[in-house]
C-alpha positions as CSV (number, residue, x, y, z in Angstrom):
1,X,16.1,-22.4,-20.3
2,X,14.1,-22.0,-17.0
3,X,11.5,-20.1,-17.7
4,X,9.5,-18.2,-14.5
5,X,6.6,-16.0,-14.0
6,X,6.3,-13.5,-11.3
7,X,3.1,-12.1,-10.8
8,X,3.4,-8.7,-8.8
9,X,5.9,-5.9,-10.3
10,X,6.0,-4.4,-6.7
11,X,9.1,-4.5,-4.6
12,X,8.6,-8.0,-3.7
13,X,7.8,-9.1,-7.5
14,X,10.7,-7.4,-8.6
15,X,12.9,-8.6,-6.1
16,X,12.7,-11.8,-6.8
17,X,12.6,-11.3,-10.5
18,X,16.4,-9.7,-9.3
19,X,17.2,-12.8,-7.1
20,X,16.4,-15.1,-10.1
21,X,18.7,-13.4,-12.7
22,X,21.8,-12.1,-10.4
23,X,22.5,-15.5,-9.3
24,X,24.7,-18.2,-10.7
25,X,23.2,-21.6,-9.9
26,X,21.1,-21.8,-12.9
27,X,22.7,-19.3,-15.5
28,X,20.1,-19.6,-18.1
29,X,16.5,-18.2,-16.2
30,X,13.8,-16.3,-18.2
31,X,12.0,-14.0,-16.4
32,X,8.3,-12.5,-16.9
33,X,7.0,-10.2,-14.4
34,X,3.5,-10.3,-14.9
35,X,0.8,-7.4,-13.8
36,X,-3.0,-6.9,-14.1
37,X,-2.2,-3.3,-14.2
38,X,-0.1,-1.6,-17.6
39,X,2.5,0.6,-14.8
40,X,4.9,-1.1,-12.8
41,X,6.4,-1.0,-9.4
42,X,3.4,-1.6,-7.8
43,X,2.6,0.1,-4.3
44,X,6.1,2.1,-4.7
45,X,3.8,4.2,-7.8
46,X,0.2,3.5,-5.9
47,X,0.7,3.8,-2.5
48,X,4.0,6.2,-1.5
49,X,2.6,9.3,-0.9
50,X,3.2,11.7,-4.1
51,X,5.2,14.4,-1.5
52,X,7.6,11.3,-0.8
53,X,10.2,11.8,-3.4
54,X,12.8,9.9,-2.1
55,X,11.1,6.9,-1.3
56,X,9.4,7.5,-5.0
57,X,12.9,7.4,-6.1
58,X,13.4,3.5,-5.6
59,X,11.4,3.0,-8.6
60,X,15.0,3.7,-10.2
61,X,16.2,0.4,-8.8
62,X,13.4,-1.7,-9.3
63,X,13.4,0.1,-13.7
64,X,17.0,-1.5,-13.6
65,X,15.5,-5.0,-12.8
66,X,13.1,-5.0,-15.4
67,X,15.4,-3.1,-18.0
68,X,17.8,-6.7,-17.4
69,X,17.6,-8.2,-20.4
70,X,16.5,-11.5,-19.3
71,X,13.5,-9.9,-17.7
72,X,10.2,-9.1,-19.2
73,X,7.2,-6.5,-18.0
74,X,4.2,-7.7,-19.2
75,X,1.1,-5.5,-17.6
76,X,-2.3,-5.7,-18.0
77,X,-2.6,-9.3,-17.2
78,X,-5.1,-10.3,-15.0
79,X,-4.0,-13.6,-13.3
80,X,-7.0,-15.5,-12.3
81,X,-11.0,-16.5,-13.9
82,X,-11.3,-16.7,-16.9
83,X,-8.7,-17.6,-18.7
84,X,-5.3,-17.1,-16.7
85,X,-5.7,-19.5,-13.6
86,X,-3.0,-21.0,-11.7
87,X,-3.2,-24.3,-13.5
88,X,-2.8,-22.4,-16.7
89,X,0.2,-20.7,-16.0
90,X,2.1,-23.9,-15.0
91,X,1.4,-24.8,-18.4
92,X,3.4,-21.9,-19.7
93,X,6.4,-21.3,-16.9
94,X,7.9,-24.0,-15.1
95,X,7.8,-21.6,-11.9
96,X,5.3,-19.2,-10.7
97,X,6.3,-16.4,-7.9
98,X,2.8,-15.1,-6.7
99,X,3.8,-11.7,-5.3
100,X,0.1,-10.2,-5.3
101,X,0.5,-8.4,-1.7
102,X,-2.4,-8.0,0.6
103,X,-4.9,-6.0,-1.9
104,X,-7.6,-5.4,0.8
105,X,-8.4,-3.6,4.2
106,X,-8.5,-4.9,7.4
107,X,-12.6,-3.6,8.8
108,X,-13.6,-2.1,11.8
109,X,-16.2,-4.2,12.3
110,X,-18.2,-2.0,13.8
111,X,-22.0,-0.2,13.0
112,X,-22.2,2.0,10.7
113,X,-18.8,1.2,9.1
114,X,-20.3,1.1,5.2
115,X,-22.4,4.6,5.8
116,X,-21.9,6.7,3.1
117,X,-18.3,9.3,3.5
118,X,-16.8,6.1,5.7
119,X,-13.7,4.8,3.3
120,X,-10.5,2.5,3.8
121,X,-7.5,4.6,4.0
122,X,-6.5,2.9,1.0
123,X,-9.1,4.2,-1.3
124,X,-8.0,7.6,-0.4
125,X,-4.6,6.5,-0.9
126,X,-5.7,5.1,-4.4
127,X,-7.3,8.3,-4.9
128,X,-4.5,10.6,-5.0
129,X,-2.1,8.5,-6.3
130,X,-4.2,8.1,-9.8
131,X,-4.9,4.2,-9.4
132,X,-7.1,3.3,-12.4
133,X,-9.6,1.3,-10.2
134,X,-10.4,4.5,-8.0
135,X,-13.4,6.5,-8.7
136,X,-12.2,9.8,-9.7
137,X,-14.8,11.8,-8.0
138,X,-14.3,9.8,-5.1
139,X,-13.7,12.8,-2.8
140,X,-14.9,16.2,-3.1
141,X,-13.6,17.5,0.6
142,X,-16.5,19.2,1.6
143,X,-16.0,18.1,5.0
144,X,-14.8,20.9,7.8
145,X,-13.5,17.7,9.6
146,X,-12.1,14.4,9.0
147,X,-11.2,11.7,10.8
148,X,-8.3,9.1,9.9
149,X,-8.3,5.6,12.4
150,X,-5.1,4.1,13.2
151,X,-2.0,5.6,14.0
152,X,0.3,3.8,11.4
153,X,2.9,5.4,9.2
154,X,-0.6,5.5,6.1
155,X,-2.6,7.2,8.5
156,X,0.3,9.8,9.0
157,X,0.2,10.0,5.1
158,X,-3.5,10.5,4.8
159,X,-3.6,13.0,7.5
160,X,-0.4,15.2,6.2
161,X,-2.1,14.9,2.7
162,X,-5.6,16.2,3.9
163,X,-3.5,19.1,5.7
164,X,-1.1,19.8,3.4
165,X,-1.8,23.1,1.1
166,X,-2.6,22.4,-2.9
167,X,0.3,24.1,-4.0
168,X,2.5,22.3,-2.1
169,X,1.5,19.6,-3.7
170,X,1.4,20.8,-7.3
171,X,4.8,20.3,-8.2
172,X,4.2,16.5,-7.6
173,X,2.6,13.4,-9.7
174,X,-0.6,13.7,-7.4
175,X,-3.2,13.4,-11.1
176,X,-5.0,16.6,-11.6
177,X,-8.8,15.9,-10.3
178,X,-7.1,15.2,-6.9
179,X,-5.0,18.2,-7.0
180,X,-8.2,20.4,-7.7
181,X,-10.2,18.8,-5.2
182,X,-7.5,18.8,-2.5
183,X,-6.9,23.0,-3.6
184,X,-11.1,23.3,-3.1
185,X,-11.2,21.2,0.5
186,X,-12.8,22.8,3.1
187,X,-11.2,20.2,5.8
188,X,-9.8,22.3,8.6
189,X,-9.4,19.5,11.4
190,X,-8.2,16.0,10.9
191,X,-8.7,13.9,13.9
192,X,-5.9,11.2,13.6
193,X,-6.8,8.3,16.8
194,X,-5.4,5.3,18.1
195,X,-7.2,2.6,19.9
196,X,-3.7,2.0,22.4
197,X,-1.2,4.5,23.8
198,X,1.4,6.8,22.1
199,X,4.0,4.3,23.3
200,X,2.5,1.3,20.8
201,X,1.8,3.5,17.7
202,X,3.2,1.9,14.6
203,X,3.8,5.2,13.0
204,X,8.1,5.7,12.5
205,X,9.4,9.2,14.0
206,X,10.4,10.5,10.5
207,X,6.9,9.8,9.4
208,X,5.4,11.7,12.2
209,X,7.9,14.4,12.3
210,X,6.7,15.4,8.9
211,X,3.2,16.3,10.6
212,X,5.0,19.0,13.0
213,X,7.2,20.2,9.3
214,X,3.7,21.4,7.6
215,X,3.2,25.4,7.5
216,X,0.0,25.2,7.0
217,X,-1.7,23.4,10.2
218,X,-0.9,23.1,13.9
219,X,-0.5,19.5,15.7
220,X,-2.4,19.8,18.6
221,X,-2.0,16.9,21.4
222,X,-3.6,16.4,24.6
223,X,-0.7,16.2,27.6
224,X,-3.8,14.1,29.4
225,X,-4.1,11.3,27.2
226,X,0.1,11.0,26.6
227,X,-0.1,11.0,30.3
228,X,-2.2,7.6,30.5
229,X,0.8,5.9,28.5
230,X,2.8,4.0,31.2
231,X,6.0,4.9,29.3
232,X,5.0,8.9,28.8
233,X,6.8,9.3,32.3
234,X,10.2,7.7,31.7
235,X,10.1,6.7,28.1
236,X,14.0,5.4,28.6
237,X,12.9,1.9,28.7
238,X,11.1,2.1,25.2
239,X,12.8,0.3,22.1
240,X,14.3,3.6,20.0
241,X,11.4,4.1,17.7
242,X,8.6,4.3,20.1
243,X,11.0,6.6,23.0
244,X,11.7,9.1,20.2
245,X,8.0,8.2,19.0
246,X,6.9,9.8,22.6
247,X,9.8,12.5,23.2
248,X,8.1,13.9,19.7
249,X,4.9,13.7,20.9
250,X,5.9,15.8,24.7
251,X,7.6,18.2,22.9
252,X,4.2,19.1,20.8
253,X,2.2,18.5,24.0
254,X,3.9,21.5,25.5
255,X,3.8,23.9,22.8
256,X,0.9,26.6,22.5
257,X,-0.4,26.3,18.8
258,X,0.6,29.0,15.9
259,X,-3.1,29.3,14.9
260,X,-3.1,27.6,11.7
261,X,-5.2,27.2,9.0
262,X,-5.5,23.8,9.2
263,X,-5.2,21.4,12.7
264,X,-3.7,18.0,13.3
265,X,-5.4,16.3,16.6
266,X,-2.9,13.5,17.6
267,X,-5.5,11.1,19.6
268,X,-5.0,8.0,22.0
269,X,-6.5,5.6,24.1
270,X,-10.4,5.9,22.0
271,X,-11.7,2.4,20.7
272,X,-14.1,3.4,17.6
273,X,-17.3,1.2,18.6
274,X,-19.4,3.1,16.3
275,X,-20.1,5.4,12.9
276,X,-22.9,7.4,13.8
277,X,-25.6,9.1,11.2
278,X,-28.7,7.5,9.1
279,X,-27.8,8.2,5.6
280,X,-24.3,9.7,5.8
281,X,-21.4,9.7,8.1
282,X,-21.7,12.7,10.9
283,X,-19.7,11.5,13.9
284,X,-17.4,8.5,15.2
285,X,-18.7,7.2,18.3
286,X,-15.4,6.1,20.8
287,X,-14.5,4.8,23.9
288,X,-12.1,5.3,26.0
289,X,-9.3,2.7,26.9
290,X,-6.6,1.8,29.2
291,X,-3.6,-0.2,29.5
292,X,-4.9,-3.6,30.8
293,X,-1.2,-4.3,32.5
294,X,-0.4,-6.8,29.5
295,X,0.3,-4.5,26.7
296,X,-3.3,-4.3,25.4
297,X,-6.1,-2.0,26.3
298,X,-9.5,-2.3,27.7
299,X,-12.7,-0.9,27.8
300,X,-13.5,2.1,30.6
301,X,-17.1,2.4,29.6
302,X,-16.8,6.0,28.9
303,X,-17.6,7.1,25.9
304,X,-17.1,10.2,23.4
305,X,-18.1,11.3,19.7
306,X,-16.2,13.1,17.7
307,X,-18.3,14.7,14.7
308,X,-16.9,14.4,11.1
309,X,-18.5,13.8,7.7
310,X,-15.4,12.0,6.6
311,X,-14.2,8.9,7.7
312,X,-10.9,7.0,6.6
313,X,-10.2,3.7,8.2
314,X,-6.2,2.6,8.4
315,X,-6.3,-0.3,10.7
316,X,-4.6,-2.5,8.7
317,X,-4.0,-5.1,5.5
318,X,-5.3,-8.4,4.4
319,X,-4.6,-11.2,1.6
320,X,-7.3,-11.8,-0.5
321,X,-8.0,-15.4,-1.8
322,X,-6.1,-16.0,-5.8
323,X,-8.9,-18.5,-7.3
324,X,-7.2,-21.9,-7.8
325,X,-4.9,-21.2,-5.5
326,X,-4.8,-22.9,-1.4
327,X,-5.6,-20.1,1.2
328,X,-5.4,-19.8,4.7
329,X,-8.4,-17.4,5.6
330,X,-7.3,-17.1,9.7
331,X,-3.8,-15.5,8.7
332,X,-4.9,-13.8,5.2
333,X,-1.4,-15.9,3.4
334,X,-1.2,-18.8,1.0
335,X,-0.1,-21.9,2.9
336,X,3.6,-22.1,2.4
337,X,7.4,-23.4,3.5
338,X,9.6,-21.0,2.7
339,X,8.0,-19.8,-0.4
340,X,7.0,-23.5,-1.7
341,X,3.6,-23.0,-1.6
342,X,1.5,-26.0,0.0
343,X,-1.3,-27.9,-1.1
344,X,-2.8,-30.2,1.6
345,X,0.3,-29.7,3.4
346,X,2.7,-30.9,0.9
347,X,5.0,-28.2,-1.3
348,X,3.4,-27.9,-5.0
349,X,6.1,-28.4,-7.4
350,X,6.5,-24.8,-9.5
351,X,4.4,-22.9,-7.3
352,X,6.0,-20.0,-5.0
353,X,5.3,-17.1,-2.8
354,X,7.1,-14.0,-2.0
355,X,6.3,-11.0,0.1
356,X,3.3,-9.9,2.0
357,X,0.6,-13.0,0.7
358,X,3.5,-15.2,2.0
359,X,4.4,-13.9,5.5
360,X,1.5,-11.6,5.8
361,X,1.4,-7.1,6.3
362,X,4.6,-6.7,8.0
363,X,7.5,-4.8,7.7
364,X,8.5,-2.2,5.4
365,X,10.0,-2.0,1.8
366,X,12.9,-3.5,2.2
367,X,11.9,-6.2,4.3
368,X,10.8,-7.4,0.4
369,X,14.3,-8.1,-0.2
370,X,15.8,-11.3,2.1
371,X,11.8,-12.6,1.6
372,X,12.2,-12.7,-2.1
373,X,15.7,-14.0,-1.7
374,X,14.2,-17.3,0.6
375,X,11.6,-18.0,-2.0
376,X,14.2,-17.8,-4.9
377,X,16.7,-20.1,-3.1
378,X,13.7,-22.5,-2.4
379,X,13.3,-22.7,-6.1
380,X,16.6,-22.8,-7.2
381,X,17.1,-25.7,-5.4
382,X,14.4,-27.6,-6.9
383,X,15.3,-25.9,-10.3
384,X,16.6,-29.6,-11.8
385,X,13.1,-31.2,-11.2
386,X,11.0,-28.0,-12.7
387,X,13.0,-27.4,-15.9
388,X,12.2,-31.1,-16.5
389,X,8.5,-30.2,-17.0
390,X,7.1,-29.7,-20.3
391,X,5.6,-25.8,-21.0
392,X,5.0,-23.6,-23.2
393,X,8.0,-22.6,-26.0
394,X,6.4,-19.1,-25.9
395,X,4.7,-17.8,-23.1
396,X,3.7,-14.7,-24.6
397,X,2.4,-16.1,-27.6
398,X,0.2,-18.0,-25.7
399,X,-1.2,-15.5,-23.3
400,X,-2.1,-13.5,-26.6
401,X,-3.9,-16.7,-28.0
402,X,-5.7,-16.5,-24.6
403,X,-7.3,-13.1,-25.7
404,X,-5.1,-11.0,-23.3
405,X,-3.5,-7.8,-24.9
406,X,-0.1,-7.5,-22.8
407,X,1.4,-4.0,-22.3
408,X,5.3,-4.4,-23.0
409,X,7.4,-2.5,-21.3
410,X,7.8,-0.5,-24.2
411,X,4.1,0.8,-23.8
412,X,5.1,1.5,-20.2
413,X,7.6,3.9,-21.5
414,X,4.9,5.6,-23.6
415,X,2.4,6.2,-20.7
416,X,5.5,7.7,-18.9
417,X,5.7,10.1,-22.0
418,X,2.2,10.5,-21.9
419,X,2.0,11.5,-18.4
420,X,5.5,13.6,-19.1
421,X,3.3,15.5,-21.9
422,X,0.2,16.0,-19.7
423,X,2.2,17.3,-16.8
424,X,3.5,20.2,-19.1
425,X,0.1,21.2,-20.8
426,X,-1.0,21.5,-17.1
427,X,2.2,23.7,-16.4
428,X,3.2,21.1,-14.1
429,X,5.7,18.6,-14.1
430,X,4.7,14.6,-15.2
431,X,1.5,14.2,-13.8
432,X,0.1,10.6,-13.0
433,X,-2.8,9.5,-15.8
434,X,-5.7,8.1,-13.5
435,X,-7.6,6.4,-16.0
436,X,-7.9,3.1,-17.5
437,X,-8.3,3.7,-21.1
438,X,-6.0,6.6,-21.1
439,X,-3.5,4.3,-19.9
440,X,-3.8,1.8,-22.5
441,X,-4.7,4.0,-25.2
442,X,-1.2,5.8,-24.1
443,X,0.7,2.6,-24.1
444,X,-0.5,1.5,-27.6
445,X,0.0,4.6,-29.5
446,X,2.4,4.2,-32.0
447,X,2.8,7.9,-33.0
């Protein structure tokens, strides 16, 4: 029996825990999918929007993976000091799949970037999407407006969420603190701005075309700045996404806005150089770009500040160093060769990457899927030499003799009837449990 652990249960985790049991090189492979959280499926449950059913919905494919009978869920297991390190867990599995994503934000790098009411987009995302390391308080809305950095397909999430009406909302998982605070928000203009042109945003049309769906707020943009983007002319020479990107972006450029509650300004061409206030946030100092003629932008020495009292920063992801493990710091990946992961240049037998800390924050979901698969076949092939190694006879055993307290899956399917339960004493339907010792105390009760 080959026994492997895969720690991540996102999509990439979970697709390779799929790759190592539908395949018929080596028919006898034990699988654990190992997690430092107790809930599965990773960023598909923490970091889809909660108004994104249908890409919520492919946690039905990945429950089918780890429902496989020769497939295991073990959460809240922390992989790393003390006492889980790398070395440790080749002493249990004769294969490890690190699949731990790229858990930080890229910064700004500019003054004023840790001022108080400046946050990454991800710790609003964490916010509303009940992740037990978010502060729960984190954000009480006061703010009459906001403004959201980057122009990718999570600033577009942000931005629709902080214009979107409560009760839109409430028939969602979005946890119940959020929901309250988002129904009390006094934000009436989000300010959504990209450092290059409409023509290099790396939102996708049906993520923006959401923005101009809301009835509740008006997407203003400003025909001048479109106008600076050398393919707002004749957009016919684009690749699809970014021409339909810019035909959506005219079309609202043209219109007279409804009057609105709420507003969406769609900015381009502004370079954040600064957060401006002493002991808070109160505006975002920016200046204005231009395409430098080789698909970058430069600096026009004009400058303008847009006011806000609430920053959130979506400029990007990073890897973050696993202790014991080799990292390479410039590119934000573990050193590898398709999957094997490298030590000093050299592939280190049983160790193996899959998803974005292998090739980095790029593409989207299902880009997971023919990563996973490369890492799989790389250990498949060296599946003879690893199943010769001595480990553990029972894995779980020994992480519980380690002083860990695993969540089965079974405890995953009592939060889920926790969360089922709270949703309809709220009069809602299941509602997300934000908390870390609800979660576990869920997952352990036995009544």
């Amino acid at each position: 029996m080959l026994r492997v652990a895969v720690v991540g249960s996102g999509p990439s985790g979970v697709y390779a825990a799929q790759a190592l049991v539908q395949q018929q090189a080596v028919p006898e492979v034990s699988v654990h999918v190992l997690d430092r959280l107790p809930c599965p499926y990773g960023l598909v449950r923490y970091g889809v929007a909660p108004d994104h059913e249908k890409i919520k919905s492919l946690q039905n494919t990945l429950r089918t993976v780890l429902e496989h009978p020769r497939v295991s869920f073990l959460g809240n297991v922390h992989v790393g000091p003390p006492p889980l390190v790398p070395e440790r867990l080749l002493g249990l599995y004769h294969a490890v799949v690190y699949c731990v994503g790229a858990a930080t934000d890229r910064r700004l790098g500019v003054p004023g970037e840790d001022l108080p009411g400046s946050f990454s987009a991800t710790e609003f995302v964490s916010w509303y999407s009940a992740h037990p390391d978010a502060p729960g308080d984190a954000f009480a809305l006061g703010a009459r407006s906001a403004v959201v950095i980057g122009v990718g397909n999570v600033a577009v999430d942000v931005a629709r969420i902080l214009a979107r009406g409560a009760e839109e909302l409430r028939p969602t998982d979005v946890p119940h603190a959020a929901l309250g605070a988002l129904a009390d928000s006094r934000v009436s203009d989000v300010h959504m701005v990209g450092r290059r042109g409409p023509s290099q945003a790396k939102f996708t049309t049906k993520e923006l075309r959401e923005l101009g769906a809301l009835t509740g707020a008006d997407v203003l943009v400003d025909p001048e700045e479109l106008a600076l983007d050398p393919g707002f002319a004749d957009p016919s020479g684009l690749p699809a996404v970014n021409r339909r990107n810019v035909e959506v972006l005219r079309d609202w450029a043209s219109r007279e806005p409804v009057g609105r509650p709420r507003r969406i300004h769609l900015r381009f061409f502004l370079r954040p150089t600064a957060l401006l206030g002493e002991h808070a946030v109160r505006a975002v100092r920016f200046e204005r770009t231009a395409p430098d003629g080789s698909g970058g932008v430069a600096g026009t020495g004009v400058f303008q500040d847009i006011e806000t009292e609430l920053v959130l920063r979506s400029v990007g992801y990073r890897g973050v160093p696993l202790p014991g493990l080799p990292f390479d710091a410039e590119r934000g990946t573990v050193p590898n060769a398709a999957g094997r992961v490298l030590r000093g240049g050299a592939p280190s037998p049983g160790e193996y990457v899959a998803g974005w800390i292998k090739r980095g924050p790029t593409g989207v979901i299902g880009t997971n899927r023919p990563c996973a698969k490369e890492t799989i076949a790389s250990l498949l092939s060296d599946a003879d030499a690893l199943a010769a190694r001595p480990v553990a006879k029972d894995p779980l055993r020994a992480l519980r003799e380690a002083g860990l307290e695993p969540v089965e899956w079974t405890g995953w399917l009592r939060i889920e009837e926790a969360e089922a339960a709270l949703g309809a004493a709220l009069g809602r339907t299941k509602v997300k449990i934000p908390d870390w010792t609800e979660l576990l105390a869920a997952a352990r009760d036995q009544d």
